[in-house]
C-alpha positions as CSV (number, residue, x, y, z in Angstrom):
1,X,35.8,23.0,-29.4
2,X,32.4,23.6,-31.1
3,X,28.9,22.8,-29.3
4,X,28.2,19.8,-31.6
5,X,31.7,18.0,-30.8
6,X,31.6,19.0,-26.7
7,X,28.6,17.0,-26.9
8,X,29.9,14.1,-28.5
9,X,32.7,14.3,-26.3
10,X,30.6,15.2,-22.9
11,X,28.5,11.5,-24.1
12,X,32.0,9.4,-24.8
13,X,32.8,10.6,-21.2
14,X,29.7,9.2,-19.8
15,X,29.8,6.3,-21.8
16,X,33.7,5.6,-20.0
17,X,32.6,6.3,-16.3
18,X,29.7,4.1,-16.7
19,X,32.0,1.2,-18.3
20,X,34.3,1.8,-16.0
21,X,31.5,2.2,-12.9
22,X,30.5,-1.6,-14.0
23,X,32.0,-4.1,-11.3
24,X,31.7,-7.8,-10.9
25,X,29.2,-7.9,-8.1
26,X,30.8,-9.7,-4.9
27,X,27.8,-11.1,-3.7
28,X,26.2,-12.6,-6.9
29,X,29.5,-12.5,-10.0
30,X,27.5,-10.5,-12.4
31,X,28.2,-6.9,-13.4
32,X,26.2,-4.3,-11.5
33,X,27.0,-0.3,-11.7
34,X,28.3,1.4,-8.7
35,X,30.3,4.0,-10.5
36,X,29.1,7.4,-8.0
37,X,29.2,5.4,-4.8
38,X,32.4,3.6,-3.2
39,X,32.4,1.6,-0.4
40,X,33.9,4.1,1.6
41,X,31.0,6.5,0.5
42,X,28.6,3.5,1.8
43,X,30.5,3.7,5.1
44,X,29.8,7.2,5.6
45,X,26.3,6.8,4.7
46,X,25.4,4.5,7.7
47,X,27.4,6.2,10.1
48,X,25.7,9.5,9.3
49,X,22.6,8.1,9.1
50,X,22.4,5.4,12.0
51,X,21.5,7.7,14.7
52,X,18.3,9.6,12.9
53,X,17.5,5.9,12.2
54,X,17.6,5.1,15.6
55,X,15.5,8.4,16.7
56,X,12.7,7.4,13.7
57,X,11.9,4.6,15.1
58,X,12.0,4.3,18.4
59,X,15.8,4.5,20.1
60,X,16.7,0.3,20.5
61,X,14.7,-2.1,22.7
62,X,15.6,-2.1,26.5
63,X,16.6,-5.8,26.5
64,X,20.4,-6.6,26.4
65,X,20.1,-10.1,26.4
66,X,17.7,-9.8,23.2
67,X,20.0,-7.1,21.4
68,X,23.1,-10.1,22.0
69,X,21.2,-13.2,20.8
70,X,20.1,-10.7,17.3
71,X,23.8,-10.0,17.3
72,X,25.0,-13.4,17.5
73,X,23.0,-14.8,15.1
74,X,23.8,-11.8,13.0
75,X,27.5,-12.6,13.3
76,X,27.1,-16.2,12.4
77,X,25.1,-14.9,9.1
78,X,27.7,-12.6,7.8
79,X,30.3,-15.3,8.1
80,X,28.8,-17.4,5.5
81,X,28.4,-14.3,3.3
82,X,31.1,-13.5,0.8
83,X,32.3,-10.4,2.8
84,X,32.9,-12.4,6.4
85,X,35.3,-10.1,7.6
86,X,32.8,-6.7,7.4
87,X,32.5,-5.2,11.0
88,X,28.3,-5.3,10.6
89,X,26.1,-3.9,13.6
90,X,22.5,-5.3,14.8
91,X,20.0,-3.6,16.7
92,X,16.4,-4.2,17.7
93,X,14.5,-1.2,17.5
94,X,11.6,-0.4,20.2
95,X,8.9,-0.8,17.1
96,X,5.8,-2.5,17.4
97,X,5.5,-2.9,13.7
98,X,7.1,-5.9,11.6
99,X,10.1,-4.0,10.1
100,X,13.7,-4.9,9.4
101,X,16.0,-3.1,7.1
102,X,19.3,-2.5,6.6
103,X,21.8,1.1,6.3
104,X,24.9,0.7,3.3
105,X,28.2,0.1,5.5
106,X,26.9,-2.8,7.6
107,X,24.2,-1.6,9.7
108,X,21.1,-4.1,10.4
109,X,17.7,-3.1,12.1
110,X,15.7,-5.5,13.0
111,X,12.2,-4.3,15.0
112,X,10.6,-6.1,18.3
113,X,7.1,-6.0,16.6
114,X,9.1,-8.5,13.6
115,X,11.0,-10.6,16.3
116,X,7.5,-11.5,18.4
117,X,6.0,-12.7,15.0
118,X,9.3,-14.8,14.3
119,X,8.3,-18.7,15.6
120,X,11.8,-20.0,15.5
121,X,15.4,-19.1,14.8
122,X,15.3,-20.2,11.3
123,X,12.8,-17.4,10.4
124,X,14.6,-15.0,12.1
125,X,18.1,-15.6,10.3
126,X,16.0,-15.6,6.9
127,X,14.7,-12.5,7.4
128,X,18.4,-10.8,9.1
129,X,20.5,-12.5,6.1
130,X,18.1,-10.9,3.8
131,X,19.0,-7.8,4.6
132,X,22.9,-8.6,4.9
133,X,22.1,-9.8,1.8
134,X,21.2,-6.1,0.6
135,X,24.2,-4.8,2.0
136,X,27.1,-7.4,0.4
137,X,25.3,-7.0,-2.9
138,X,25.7,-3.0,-2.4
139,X,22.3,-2.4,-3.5
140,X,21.9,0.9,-2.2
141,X,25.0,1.9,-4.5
142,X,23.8,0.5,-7.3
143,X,20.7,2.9,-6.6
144,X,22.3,5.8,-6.0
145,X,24.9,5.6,-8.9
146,X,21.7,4.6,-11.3
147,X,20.2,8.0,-9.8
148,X,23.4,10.1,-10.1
149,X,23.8,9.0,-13.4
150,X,20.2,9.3,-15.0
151,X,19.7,12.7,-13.2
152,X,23.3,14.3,-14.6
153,X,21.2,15.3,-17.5
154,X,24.4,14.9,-20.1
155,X,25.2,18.5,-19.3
156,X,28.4,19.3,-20.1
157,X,29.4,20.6,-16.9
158,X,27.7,17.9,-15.0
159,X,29.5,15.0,-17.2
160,X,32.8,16.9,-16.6
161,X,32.1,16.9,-12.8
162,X,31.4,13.3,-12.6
163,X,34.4,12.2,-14.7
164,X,37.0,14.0,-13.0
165,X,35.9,14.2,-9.8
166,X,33.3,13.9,-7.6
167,X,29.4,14.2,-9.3
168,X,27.9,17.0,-8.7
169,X,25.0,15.4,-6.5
170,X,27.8,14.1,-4.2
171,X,26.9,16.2,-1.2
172,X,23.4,14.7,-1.3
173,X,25.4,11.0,-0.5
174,X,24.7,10.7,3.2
175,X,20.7,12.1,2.8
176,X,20.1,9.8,0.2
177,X,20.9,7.0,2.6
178,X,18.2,7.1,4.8
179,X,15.4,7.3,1.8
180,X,17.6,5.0,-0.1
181,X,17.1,2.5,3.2
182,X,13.6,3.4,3.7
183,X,11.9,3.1,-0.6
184,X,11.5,0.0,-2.3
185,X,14.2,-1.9,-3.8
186,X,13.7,-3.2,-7.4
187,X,11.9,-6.5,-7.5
188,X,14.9,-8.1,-9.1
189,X,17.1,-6.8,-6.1
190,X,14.5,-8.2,-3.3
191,X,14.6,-11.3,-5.3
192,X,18.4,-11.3,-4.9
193,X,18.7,-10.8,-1.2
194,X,16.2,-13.4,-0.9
195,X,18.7,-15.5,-2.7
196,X,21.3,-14.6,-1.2
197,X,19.8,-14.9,2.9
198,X,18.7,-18.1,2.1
199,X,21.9,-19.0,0.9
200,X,23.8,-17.9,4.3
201,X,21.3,-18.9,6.2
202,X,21.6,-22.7,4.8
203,X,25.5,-22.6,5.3
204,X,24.9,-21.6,8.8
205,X,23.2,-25.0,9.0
206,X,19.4,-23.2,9.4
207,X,16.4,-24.6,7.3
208,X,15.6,-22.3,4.2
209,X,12.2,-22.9,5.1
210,X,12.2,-20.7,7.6
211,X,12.0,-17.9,4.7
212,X,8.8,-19.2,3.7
213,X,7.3,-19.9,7.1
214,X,7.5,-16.3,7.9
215,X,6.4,-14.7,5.0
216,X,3.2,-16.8,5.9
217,X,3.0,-15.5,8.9
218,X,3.6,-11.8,7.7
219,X,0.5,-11.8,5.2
220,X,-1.5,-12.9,8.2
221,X,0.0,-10.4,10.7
222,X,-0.8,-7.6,7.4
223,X,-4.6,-8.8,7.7
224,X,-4.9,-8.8,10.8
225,X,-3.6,-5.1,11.5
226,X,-5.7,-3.9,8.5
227,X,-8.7,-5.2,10.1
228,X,-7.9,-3.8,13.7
229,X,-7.1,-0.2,11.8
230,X,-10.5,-0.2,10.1
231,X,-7.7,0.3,6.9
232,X,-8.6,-2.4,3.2
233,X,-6.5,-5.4,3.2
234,X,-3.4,-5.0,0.9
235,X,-0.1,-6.8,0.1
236,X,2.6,-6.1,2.8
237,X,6.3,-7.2,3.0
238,X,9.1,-8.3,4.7
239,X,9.1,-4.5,6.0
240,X,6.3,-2.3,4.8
241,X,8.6,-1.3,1.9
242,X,9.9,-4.2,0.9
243,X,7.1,-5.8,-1.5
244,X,6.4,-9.2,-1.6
245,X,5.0,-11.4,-4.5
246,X,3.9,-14.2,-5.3
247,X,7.2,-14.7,-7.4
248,X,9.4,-14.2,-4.4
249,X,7.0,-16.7,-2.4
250,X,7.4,-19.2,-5.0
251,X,11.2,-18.2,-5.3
252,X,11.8,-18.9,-1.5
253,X,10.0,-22.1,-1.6
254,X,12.2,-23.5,-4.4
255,X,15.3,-22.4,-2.8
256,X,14.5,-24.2,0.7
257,X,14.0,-27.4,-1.0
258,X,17.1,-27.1,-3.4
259,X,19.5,-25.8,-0.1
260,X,17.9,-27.5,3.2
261,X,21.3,-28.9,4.7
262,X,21.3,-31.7,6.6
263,X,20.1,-31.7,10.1
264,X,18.8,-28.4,9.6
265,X,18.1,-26.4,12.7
266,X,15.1,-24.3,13.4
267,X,16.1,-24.0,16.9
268,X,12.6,-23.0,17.9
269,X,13.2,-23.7,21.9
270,X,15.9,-21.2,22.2
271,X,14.2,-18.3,19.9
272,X,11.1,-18.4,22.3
273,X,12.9,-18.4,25.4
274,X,14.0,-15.1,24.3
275,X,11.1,-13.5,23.0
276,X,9.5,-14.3,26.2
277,X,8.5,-10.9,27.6
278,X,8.9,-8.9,24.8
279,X,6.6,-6.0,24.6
280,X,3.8,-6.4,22.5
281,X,2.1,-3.6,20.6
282,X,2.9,0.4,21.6
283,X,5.3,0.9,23.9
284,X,3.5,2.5,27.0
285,X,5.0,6.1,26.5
286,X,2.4,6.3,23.4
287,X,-0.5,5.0,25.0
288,X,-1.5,1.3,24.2
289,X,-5.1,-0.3,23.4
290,X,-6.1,-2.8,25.9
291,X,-9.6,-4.2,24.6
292,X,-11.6,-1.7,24.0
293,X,-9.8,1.0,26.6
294,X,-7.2,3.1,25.6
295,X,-4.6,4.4,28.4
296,X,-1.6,6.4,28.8
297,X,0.2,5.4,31.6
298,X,2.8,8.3,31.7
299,X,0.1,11.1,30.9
300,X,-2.0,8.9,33.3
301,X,-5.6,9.1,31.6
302,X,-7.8,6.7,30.3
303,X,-11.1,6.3,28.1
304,X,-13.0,3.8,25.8
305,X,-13.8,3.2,22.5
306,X,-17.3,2.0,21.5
307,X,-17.2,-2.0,21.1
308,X,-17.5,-2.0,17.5
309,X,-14.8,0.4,16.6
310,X,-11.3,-0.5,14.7
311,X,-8.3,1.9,16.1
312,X,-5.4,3.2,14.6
313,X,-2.4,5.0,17.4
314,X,-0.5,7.4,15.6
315,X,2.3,8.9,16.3
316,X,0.1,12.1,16.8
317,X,-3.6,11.4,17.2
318,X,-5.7,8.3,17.9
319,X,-8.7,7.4,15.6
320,X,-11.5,5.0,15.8
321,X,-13.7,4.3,12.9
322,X,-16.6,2.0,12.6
323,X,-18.3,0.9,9.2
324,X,-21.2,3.5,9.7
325,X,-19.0,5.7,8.8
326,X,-18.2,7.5,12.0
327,X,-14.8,8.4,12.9
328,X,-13.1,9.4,16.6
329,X,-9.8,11.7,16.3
330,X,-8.5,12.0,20.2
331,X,-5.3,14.3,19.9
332,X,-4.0,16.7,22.8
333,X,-3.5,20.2,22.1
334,X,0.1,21.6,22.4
335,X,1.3,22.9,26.0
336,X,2.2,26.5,24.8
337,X,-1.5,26.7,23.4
338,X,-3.6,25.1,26.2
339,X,-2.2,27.7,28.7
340,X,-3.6,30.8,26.8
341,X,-6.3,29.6,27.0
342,X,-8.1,30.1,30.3
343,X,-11.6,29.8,28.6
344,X,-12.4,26.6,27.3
345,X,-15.3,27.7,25.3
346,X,-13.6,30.1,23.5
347,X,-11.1,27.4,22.9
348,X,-13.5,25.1,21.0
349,X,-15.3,28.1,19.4
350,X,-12.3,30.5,18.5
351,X,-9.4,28.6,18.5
352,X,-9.9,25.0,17.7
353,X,-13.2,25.2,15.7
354,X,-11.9,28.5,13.9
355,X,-8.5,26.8,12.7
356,X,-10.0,24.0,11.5
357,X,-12.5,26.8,9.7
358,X,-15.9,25.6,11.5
359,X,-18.3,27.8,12.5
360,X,-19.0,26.4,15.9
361,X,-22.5,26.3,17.7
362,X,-24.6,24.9,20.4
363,X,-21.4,25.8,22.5
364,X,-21.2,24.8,26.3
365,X,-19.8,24.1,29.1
366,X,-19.2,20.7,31.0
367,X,-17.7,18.7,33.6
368,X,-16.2,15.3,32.9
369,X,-15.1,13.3,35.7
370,X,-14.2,16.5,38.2
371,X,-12.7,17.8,34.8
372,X,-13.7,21.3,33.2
373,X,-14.8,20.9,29.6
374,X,-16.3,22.2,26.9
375,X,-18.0,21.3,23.5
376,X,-19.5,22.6,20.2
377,X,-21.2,21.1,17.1
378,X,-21.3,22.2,13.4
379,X,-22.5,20.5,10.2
380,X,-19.6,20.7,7.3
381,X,-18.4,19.2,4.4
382,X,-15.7,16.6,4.6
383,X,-13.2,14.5,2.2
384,X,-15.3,11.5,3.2
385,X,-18.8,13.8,2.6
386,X,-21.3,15.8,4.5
387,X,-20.7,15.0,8.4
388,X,-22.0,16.4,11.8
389,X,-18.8,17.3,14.1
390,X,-18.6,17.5,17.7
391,X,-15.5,18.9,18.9
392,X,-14.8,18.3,23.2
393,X,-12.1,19.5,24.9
394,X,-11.0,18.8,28.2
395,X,-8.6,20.5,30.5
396,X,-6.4,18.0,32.8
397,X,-4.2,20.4,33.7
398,X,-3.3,24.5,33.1
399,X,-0.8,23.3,30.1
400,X,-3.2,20.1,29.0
401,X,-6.0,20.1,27.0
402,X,-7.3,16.3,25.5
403,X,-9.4,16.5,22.4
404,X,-12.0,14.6,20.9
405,X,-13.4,15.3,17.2
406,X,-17.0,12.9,16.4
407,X,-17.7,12.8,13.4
408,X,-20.8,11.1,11.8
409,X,-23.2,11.1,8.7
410,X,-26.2,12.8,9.7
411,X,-28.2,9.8,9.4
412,X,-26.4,8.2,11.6
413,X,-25.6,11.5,14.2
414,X,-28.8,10.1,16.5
415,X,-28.0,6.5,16.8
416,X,-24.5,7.2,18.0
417,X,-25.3,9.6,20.5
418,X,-25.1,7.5,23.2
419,X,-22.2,5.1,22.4
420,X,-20.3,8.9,22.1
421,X,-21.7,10.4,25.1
422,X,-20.1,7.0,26.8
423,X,-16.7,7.6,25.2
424,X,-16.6,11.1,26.4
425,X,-17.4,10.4,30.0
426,X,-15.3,7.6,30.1
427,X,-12.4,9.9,29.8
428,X,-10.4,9.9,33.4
429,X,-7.3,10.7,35.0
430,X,-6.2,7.8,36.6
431,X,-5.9,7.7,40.4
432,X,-2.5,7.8,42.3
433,X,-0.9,5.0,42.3
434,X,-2.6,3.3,39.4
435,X,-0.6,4.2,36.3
436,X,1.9,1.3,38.7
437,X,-0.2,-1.2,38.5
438,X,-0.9,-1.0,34.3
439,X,1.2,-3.4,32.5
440,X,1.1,-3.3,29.1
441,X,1.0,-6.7,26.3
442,X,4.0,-8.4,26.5
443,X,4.7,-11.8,24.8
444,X,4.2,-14.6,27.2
445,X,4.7,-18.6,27.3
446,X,2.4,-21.1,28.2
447,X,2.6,-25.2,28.3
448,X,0.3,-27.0,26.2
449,X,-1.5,-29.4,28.2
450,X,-3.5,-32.7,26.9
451,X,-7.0,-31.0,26.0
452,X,-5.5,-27.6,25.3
453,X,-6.8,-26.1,21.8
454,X,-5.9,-22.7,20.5
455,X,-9.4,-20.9,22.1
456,X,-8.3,-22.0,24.9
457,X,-5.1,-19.9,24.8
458,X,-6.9,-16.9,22.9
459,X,-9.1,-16.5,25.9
460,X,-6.4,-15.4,27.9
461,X,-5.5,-12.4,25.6
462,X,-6.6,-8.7,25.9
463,X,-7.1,-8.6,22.6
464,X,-10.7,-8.6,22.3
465,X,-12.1,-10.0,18.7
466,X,-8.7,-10.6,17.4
467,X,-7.5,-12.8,20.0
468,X,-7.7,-15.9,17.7
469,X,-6.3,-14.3,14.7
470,X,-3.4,-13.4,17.0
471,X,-2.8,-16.2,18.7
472,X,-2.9,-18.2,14.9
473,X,-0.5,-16.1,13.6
474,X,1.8,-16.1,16.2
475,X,2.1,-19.6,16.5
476,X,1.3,-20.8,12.5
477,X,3.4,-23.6,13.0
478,X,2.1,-25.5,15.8
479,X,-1.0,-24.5,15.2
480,X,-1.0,-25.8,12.0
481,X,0.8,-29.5,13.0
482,X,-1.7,-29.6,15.7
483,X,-1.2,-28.6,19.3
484,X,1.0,-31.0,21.3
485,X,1.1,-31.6,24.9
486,X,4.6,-30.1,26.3
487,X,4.9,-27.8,23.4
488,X,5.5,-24.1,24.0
489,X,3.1,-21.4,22.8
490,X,3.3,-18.3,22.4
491,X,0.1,-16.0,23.9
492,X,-0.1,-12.3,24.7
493,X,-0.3,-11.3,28.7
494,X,0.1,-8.5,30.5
């Protein structure tokens, strides 16, 4: 065979597998391309990729009646899909973010941060058939087989490969699955599932407009968060990867009033009663804002932000930035590392400072609340410009060392000296006995009595100058009909 014809021949091959790879699409009878990835393959996928799921974002949520009630209504939704009989799985995840998304082979995430912003059962079972919606329609193997086959490169051995067996790339199946779970899906696929959730979610006898509620309340929810993180508004989604546009807005809206059923249930009564005391926010193990306080419970420590200061916790660090362009990194240096080092100058100086290639000065020694600490300053360049940079470290124990990094434009270094002097001796261990008596935000019901306004429940939060955004977006739909004596609201309590 010459080189000319193998080619000709290599491309005819292609050409067959992706004719052949081109199925009627179960979930929506048009012809989609799954050629590189069966169902069985889609199978393996979620079972090898479930459990560093679970481990990315939290383990599940510690509330059995919760995980049942997503599961039942998850049940009820794949009924009315056109693959009833698939053995699907649910779990909340222990995230405080809005995030729900979905593993190929059945498996549905759904995070506590989404299910506190969820108002009634109808938003909920928009959002969950959404993402069932994703799996019936086997979107993630119409991704991967689009990938396998644009990436095969018409070599000759590659084309041979994929024809006769298995493509080359098919060891790389069950890691694709969790970045094929976690990236964007086309528009025209997100467009889809919103099709097709609001079409189980209608034969389940739920009120399309559910869909659309929530997404109102997730554009708020975005704003808000942006605002508290000091971070520029943007466009968020159903999940942060899923985007959301005006066209799948205006989508869901047409849907709900083509397929509202009759007697359509939002079932609002039973959704709160089991989003009652659901945590709000960071689970305590990370360490959770509560005004303008931060606190770790289990490392059992405690300091403040100044007033004025937005805060983003990270998995890794917390930072504080306010819009004079000063920024607060707390971190904690690893347990290995804080126990060489006896000498907490020569920490800041020779270690931290030198790592972070500073050349430290003005270095001393302090005490912070009974605690030994130490501190240095330096003038350097930064991504964000010329700053001044104090770095303070404090030892709470022989294998614990808490870090603060200021950092300010050196016009402003002066006017923030006291508001940072005040966060660093507001630093504490917390006494015996009083990490016990620290309860985090958790979601929390109150009546609506005649009078009753929405400042009047905002006041009750911890959530400083975003109560009434919170309490707004948590409650949209009352809130927007008008608060009504003996309805149920939804605040956040401790």
């Amino acid at each position: 065979m010459n080189r000319r014809f193998g080619w000709i021949f290599c491309a005819l091959l292609v050409s067959a597998a992706v004719v052949s790879g081109c199925t009627t699409n179960r979930a929506t009878g048009e012809q989609s391309f799954t050629a590189f990835m069966s169902e069985e393959d889609e199978k393996q996928v979620g079972a090898e990729e479930h459990p560093k799921m679970l481990e990315a974002f939290g383990g599940t949520y510690d509330d059995v009646q919760l995980q049942a009630y997503v599961s039942e209504l998850g049940r009820k939704l794949v009924a009315q899909s056109e693959i009833p009989n698939a053995q699907f799985q649910f779990f909340v995840l222990n995230d405080d973010t809005v995030n729900a998304f979905a593993l190929p082979g059945g498996y549905v995430y759904v995070s506590r941060g989404l299910i506190a912003l969820c108002e009634d059962e109808a938003e909920l079972a928009g959002v969950i058939g959404h993402e069932i919606g994703h799996v019936a329609a086997r979107h993630s193997a119409q991704r991967y087989s689009s990938a396998v086959a644009t990436n095969l490169g018409l070599t000759a051995v590659g084309i041979l490969g994929s024809v006769f067996g298995a493509p080359s790339g098919f060891g790389n199946i069950v890691s694709f699955g969790a970045q094929a779970a976690l990236q964007s899906y086309s528009r025209s696929q997100e467009m889809e599932a919103d099709r097709l959730g609001a079409r189980y979610m209608s034969k389940a006898g739920y009120d399309p407009h559910g869909l659309t509620d929530f997404f109102a309340k997730l554009g708020m929810q975005s704003d808000i968060q942006a605002d508290m993180e000091g971070r520029p508004r943007s466009s968020h989604t159903i999940m942060s990867t899923h985007p959301r546009t005006a066209d799948r807005i205006e989508q869901a809206r047409r849907l709900a009033a083509e397929q509202t059923p009759p007697n359509a249930k939002r079932n609002r009564q039973a959704m709160l009663t089991h989003i009652d005391g659901v945590l709000f926010g960071k689970d305590p193990k990370e360490g959770f804002m509560k005004g303008n306080a931060f606190i770790h419970p289990d490392l059992g420590f405690r300091f403040e932000f100044p007033p004025e200061f937005k805060v983003n916790n990270g998995k890794s660090d917390v930072v504080g930035t306010n819009e004079r362009g000063t920024t607060i990194i707390f971190d904690m240096e690893s347990p290995k590392v804080a126990t060489g080092m006896p000498n907490l100058v020569d920490y800041v100086g020779r270690h931290w400072g030198a790592k972070a290639n500073l050349q430290m000065q003005n270095l001393e020694r302090l005490t912070i609340n009974s605690l030994e600490a130490a501190t240095g300053t330096t003038r350097a360049n930064t991504n964000q410009g010329e700053r001044d940079i104090r770095l303070i470290a404090i030892r709470a124990a022989r294998d614990r060392i808490y870090r603060f990094a200021f950092l300010t434009e050196p016009g402003a270094t002066s006017n923030m000296s006291l508001a940072l002097r005040k966060t660093t001796y507001s630093f504490r261990k917390l006494a015996p006995g009083e990490a016990d008596n620290i309860q985090a935000p958790h979601i929390r019901l109150r009546t609506v009595n005649p009078g009753d306004t929405p400042e009047t429940f905002a006041r009750q939060m911890p959530l400083g100058k975003f109560n009434d955004d919170w309490f707004r977006a948590l409650n949209l739909n009352v809130v927007s009909d008008g608060l009504a004596a003996g309805e149920r609201v939804k605040i956040v309590g401790n």
